[in-house]
N, C-alpha and C positions, 0 to 999 in steps of 0.2 A: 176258219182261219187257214188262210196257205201260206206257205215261205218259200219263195221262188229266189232262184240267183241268175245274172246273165252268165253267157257262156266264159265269160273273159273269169269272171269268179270261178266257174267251177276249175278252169285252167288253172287257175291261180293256185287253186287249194291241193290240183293235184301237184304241181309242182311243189309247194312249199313241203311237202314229204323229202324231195330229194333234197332241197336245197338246205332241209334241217340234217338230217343225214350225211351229205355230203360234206357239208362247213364242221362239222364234228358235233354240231349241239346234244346229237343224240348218238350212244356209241352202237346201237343196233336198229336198222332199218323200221322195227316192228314198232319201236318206242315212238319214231318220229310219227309214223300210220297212226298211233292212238294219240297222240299228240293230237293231230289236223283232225282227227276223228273226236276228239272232245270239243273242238274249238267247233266242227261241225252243230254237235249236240246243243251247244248253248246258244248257236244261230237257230234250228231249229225248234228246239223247245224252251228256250228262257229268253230270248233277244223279245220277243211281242211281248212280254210283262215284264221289263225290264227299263230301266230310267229312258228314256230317248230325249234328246235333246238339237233341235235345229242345229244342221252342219254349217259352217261356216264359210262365206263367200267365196274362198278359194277351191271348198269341196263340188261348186255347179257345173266344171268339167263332167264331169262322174253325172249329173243330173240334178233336175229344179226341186227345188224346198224340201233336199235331203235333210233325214233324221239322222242321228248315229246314238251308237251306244256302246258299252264298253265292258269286255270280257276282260277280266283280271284274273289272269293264268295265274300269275306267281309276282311275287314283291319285283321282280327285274322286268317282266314281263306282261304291259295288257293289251289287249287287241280292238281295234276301232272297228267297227261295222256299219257300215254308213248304206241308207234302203231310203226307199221311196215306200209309205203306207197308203194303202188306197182300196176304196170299195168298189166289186165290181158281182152285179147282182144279189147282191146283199152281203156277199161275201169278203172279208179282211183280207188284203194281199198285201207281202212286204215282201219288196223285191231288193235283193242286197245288189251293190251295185257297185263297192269298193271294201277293201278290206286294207286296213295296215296297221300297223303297234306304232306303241312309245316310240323305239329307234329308229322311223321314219314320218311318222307324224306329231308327235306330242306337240312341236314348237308354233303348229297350225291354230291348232286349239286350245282354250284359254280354259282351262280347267286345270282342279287342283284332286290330286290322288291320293 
């Protein structure tokens, strides 16, 4: 099994360091790093056995017959992970291909938390 992200993801993830940092969610730089670094962790090691559920119509910008699934940081905060799964020499690849939480996507998707 491998977990691949495009390049726009890994931008994404480095950015959301500062943008947590900066807006004040975190009051030390280091806090937001382990922040984006656990959200890492659970794409990497718990997102392939973890619930996935077909992404919804408006998700096929991002790519065809996405899954997602859903990291729950904390009661205020979960985070969407939306990949394409696919074999490729017999091997499991789940490429992430969008990442967003509750306070930008929740209203897309029709699930209850």
């Amino acid at each position: 099994m491998k977990v691949l992200a495009t390049p726009k993801i890994h931008d994404y993830l480095d950015d959301l360091v500062t943008v947590l940092y900066e807006n004040g969610y975190f009051g030390f730089e280091d806090f937001a790093i382990d922040y984006v670094n656990d959200l890492i962790d659970f794409i990497i090691t718990r997102m392939p056995t973890s619930l996935q559920r077909p992404a919804p119509k408006y998700y096929e910008k991002y790519g065809k017959k996405l899954k997602y699934t859903v990291y729950r940081r904390s009661k205020n905060t979960h985070w969407y992970i939306f990949f394409n799964k696919y074999k490729d020499k017999g091997e499991i690849i789940y490429m992430v291909r969008y990442i967003g939480n509750n306070h930008t996507d929740a209203h897309h998707l029709d699930i209850s938390l």
